[in-house]
C-alpha positions as CSV (number, residue, x, y, z in Angstrom):
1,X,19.4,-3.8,42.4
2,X,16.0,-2.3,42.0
3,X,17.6,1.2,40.8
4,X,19.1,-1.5,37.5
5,X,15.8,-3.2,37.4
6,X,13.1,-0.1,37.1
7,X,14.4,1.1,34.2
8,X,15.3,-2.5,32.4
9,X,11.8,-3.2,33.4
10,X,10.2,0.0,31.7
11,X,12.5,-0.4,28.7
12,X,11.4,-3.9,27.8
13,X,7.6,-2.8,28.6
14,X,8.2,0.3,26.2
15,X,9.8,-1.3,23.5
16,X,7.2,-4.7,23.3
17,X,3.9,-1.9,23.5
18,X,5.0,0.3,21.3
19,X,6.1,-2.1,18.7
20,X,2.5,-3.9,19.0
21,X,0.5,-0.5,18.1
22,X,2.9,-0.1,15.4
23,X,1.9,-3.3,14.7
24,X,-1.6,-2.9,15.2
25,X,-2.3,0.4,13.4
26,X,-0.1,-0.8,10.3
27,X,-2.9,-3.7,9.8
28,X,-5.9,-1.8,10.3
29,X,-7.7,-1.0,7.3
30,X,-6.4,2.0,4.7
31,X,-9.5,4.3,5.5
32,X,-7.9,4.6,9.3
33,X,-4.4,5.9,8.3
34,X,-5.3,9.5,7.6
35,X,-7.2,9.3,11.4
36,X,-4.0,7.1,12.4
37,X,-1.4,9.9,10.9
38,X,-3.4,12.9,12.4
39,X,-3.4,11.3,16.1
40,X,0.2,10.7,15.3
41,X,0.8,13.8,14.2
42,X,-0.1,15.4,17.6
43,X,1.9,12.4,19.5
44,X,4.8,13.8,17.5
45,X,4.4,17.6,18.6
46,X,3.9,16.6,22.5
47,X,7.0,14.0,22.4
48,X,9.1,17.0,20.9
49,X,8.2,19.5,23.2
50,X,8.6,16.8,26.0
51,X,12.4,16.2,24.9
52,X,13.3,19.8,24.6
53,X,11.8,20.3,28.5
54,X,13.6,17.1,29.9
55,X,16.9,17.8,28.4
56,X,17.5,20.7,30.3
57,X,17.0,18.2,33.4
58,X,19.1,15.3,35.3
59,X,16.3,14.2,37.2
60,X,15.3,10.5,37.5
61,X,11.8,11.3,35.4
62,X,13.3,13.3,33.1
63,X,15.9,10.6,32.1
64,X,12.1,8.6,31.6
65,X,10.6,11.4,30.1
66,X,13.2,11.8,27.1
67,X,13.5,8.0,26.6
68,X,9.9,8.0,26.4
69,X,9.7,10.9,24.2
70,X,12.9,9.5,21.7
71,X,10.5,6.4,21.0
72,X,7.5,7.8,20.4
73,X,9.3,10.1,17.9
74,X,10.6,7.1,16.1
75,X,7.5,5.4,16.2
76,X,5.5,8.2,14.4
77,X,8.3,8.3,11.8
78,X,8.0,4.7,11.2
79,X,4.1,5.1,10.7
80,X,4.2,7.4,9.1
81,X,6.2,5.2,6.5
82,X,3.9,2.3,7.2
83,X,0.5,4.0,6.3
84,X,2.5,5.4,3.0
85,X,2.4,9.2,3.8
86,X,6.5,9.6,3.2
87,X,7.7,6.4,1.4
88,X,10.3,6.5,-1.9
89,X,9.6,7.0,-5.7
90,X,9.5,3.2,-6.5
91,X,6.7,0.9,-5.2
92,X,7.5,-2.3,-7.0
93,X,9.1,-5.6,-7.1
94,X,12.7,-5.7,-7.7
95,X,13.1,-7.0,-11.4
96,X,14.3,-10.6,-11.8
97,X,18.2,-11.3,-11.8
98,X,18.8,-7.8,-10.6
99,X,22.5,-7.4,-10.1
100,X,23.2,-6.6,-6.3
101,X,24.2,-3.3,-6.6
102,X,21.6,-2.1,-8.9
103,X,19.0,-3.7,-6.0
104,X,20.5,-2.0,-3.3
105,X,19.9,1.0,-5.3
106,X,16.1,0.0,-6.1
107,X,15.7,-0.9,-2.5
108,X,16.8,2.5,-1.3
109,X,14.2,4.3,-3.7
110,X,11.2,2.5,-1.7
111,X,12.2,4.7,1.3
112,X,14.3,7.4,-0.4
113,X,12.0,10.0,1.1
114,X,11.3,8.6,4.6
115,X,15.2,8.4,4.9
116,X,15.6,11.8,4.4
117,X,12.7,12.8,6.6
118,X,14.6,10.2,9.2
119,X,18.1,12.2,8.7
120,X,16.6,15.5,9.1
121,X,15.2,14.3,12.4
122,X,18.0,13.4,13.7
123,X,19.9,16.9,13.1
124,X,16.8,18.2,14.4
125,X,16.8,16.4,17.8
126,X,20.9,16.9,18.3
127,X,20.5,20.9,17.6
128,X,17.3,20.8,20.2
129,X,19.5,19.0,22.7
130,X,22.6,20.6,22.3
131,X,24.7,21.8,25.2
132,X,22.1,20.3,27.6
133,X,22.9,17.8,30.6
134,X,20.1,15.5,29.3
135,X,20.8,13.6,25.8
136,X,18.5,10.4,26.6
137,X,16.2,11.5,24.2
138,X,18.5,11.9,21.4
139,X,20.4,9.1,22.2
140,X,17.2,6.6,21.8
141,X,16.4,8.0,18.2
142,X,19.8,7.4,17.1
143,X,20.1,4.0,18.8
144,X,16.9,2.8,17.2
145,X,17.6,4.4,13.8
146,X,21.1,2.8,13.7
147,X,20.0,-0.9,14.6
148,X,17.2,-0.6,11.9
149,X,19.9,0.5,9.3
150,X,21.5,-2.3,10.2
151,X,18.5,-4.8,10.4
152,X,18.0,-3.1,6.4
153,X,21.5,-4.1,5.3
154,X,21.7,-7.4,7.1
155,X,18.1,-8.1,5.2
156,X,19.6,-6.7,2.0
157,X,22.1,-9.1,2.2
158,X,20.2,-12.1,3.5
159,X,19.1,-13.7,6.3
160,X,17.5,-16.7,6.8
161,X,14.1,-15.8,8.3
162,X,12.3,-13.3,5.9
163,X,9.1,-12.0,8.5
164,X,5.8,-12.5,7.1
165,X,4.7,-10.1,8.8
166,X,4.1,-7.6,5.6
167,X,1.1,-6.7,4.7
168,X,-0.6,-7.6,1.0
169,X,0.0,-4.6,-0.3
170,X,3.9,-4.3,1.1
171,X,4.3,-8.0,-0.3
172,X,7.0,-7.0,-3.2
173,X,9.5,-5.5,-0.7
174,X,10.4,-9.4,0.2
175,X,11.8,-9.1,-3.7
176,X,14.5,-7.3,-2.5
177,X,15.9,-9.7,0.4
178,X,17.4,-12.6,-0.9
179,X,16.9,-16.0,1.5
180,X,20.5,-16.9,2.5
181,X,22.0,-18.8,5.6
182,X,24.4,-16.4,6.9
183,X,26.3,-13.0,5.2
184,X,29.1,-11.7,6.2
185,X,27.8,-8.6,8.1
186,X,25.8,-10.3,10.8
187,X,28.2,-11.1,12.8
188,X,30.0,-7.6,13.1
189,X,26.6,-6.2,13.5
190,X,25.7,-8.1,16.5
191,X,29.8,-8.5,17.9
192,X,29.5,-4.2,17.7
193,X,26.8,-3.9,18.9
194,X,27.2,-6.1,21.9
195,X,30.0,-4.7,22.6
196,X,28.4,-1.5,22.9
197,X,25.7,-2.7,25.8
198,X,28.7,-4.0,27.8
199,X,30.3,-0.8,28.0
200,X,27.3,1.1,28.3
201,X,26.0,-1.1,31.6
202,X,29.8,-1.3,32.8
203,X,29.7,2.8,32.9
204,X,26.4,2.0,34.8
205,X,27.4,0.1,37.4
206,X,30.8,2.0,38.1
207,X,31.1,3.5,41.5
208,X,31.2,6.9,40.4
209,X,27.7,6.9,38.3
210,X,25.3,9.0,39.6
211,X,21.8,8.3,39.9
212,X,20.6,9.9,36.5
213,X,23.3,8.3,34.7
214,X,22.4,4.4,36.1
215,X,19.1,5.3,35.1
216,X,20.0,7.0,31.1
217,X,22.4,4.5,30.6
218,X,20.5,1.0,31.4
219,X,17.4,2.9,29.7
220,X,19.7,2.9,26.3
221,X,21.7,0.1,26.6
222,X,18.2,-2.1,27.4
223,X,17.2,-0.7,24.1
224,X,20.0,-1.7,22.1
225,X,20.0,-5.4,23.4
226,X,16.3,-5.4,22.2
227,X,18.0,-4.3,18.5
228,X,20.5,-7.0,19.2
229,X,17.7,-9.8,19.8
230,X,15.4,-8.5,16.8
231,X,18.9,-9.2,14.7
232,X,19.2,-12.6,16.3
233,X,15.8,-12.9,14.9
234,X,16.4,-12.7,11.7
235,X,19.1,-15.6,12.2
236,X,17.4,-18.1,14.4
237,X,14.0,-20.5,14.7
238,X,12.3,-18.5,17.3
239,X,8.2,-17.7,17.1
240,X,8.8,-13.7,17.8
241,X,5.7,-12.9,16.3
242,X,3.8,-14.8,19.9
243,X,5.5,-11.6,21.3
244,X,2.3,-9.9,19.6
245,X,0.0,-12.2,18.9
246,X,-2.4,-9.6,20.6
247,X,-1.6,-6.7,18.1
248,X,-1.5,-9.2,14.6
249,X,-3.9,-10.1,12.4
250,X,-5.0,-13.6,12.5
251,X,-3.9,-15.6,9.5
252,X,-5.5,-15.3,6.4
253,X,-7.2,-19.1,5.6
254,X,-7.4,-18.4,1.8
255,X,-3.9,-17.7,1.4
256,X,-1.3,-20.0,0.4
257,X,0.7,-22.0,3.1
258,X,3.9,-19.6,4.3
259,X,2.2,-16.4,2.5
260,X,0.9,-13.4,3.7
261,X,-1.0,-12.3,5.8
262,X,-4.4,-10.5,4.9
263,X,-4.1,-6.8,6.3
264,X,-6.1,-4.0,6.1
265,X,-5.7,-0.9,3.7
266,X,-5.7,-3.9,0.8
267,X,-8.9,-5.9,-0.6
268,X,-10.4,-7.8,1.8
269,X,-12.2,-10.7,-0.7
270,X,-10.9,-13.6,-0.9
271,X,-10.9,-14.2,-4.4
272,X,-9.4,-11.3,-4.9
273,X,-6.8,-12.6,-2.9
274,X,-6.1,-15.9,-4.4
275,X,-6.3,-13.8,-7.5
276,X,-3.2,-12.1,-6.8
277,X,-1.7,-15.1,-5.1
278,X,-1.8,-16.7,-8.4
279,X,-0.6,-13.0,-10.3
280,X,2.4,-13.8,-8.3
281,X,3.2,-17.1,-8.7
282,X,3.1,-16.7,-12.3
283,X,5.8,-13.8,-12.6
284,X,3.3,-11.0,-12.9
285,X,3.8,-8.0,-11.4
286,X,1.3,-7.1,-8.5
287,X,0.4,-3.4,-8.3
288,X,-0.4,-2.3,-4.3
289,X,-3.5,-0.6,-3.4
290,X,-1.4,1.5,-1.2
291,X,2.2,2.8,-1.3
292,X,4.3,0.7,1.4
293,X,7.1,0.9,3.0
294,X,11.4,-0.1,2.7
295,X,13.2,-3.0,3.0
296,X,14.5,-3.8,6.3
297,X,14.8,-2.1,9.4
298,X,12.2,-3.9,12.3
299,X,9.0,-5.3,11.9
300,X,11.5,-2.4,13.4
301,X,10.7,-0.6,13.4
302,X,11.4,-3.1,16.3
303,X,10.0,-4.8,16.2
304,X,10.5,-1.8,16.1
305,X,14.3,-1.4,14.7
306,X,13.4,-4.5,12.5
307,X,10.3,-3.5,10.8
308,X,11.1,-3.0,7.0
């Protein structure tokens, strides 16, 4: 059982870290994203160039080398969003009584240009991979960039539980997901997707798996049941956020009850905060020290898949 549990184990450990530095350097002040950007930015070349090694190889550490590497692609991406480097043309509120398809295409133009970016990745990482015997790496990008489309549409529509983890000056993007008790997609989603993780860990534990492709496939298929729960917490009364209590800021006491957070990289005064607390409540439109990111996705990314 250990060969199943090792990588189930790392997956799980992978997935909750990496979403709590997301987390973490998303909330840190606006004067640390261009230091936050540039560390990323080196992240970004070493996971690349450990992808392109580890796919030529079916070796147990290389199938933990490209998982690794296939997150921590995604993750710079997502900050890279987060701290407003690549975000869309339109960084406002979605205009009252919006009809649904002109808000689905407002919503897209607050990430137009991170979606791109995101697309061209993912050629990138299937023509770097191609023909080789190791596609773990490529496999996790698309994984996590497919269950945060999803986690985007499903929000689009409307969920139940809007996070509250956005920061002040990412506070409009909630404009563009409706509170609702159920839609139509969810359940397809989750049913696919599901689906998906039982075929994947049935391939696993057939008698003619090798060792590589227990390991690969429990890797991914952990992965996508984590994107499977991040959906399921958009539906149901769980407290996710304890998951990273450690990586969140503490709750601002000056803002109003069920309202945001204070985060960095937006002013930190408080009557600067009640200020635009009350901006919003009367219909004003609040501009945003810094540009933010889209609607949906992970909190995400998961988490990471889920971050908007």
């Amino acid at each position: 059982m250990l060969e199943y549990g090792y990588p189930v184990l790392f997956a799980l450990g992978l997935w909750w870290f990496s979403t709590g530095v997301v987390l973490y350097l998303d909330n840190l002040p606006g004067r640390t994203f261009g230091w936050t950007m540039l560390g990323g930015s080196v992240v970004l070349a070493f996971a690349v160039f450990a992808l392109v090694v580890s796919s030529t190889s079916t070796s147990l550490s290389a199938a933990y080398i490209a998982f690794t590497s296939g997150v921590l692609v995604w993750g710079v991406l997502e900050m890279s969003y987060f701290t407003g480097l690549l975000t869309g043309p339109r960084k406002t509120p979605c205009p009252p009584g919006c009809a649904a398809w002109k808000r689905f295409g407002l919503a897209i133009l607050t990430s137009l240009y991170h979606e791109l970016a995101v697309l061209l990745a993912v050629a990138f990482l299937v023509l770097i991979s191609w023909g080789e015997p190791n596609q773990v790496g490529t496999w996790t990008f698309v994984v996590l960039w497919l269950m945060r489309w999803s986690a985007k549409l499903n929000l689009f529509l409307g969920v139940p539980n809007l996070n509250d983890w956005l920061p002040e000056h990412l506070a409009y993007l909630k404009s563009y997901m409706p509170k609702r008790s159920m839609n139509l997609l969810f359940p397809i989603s989750v049913t696919l997707a599901t689906l998906i993780v039982v075929l994947m860990v049935s391939s696993a534990l057939s008698p003619g798996a090798s060792a590589f492709e227990v390991v690969s496939l429990i890797l991914v298929a952990t992965l996508l049941a984590m994107g499977i729960l991040e959906h399921w917490f958009l539906v149901l009364p769980l407290p996710d956020e304890r998951l990273w209590a450690w990586a969140l800021p503490p709750r601002d006491a000056d803002a109003e009850p069920g309202g945001e957070r204070g985060q960095g990289g937006s002013p930190s005064d408080g009557s600067t905060r009640r200020m635009a607390a009350s901006r919003e409540t009367s219909g004003q439109q609040a501009t945003s020290p810094s540009p933010g990111r889209s609607v949906g996705g992970g909190r995400s990314g998961a988490p990471i898949t889920e971050i908007p």
